[in-house]
N, C-alpha and C positions, 0 to 999 in steps of 0.2 A: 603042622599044616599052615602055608601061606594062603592067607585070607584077603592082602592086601589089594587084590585086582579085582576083589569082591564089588560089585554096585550095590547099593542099597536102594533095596525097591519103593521103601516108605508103608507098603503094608501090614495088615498083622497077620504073626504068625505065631504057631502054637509050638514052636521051635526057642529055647531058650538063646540066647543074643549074648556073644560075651560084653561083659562089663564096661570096657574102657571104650567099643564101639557105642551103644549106649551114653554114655558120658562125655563124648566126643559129640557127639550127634542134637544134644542139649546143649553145646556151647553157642552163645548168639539167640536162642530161641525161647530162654527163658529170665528175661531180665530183672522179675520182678521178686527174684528167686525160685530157691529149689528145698524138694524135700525129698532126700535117699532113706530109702528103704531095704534093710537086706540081712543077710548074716555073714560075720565072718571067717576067717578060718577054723576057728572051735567051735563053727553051729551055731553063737551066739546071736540074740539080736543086734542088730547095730541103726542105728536111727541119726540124723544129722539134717539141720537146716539151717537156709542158710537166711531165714522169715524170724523175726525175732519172737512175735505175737505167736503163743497158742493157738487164737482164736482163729488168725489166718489158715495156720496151718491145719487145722481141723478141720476148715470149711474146705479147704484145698484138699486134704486125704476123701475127704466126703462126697467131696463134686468127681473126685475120680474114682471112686468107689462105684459111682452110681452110672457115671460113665463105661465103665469094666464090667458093669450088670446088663446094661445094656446091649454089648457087643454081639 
């Protein structure tokens, strides 16, 4: 399926997003870094940042945790 003349509307949806749209969409907009969450092809967890500080990234998984509860 060609997706490419897709617009992206900027809402949310309860519709999963493929990956590399997603990660396109975060280039430019987050400079302060990133933290990917996911699994890979064996189901496994996979975690990567790109914040050297735990503590950062903690508060950052936290604030949008709480953000995602809110929705």
């Amino acid at each position: 399926m060609n997706t490419s003349n897709v617009v992206p509307l900027g809402n949310v949806t309860r519709l999963n997003l493929p990956t590399d749209r997603v990660l396109e969409a975060a280039k430019g907009h987050c400079p302060d870094g990133v933290v990917l969450m996911g699994f890979d092809e064996e189901g496994d967890l996979y975690f990567a940042s790109s914040v050297a500080d735990g503590g950062t990234v903690m508060w950052l998984l936290e604030h949008c945790k709480k953000r995602l509860m809110e929705v």
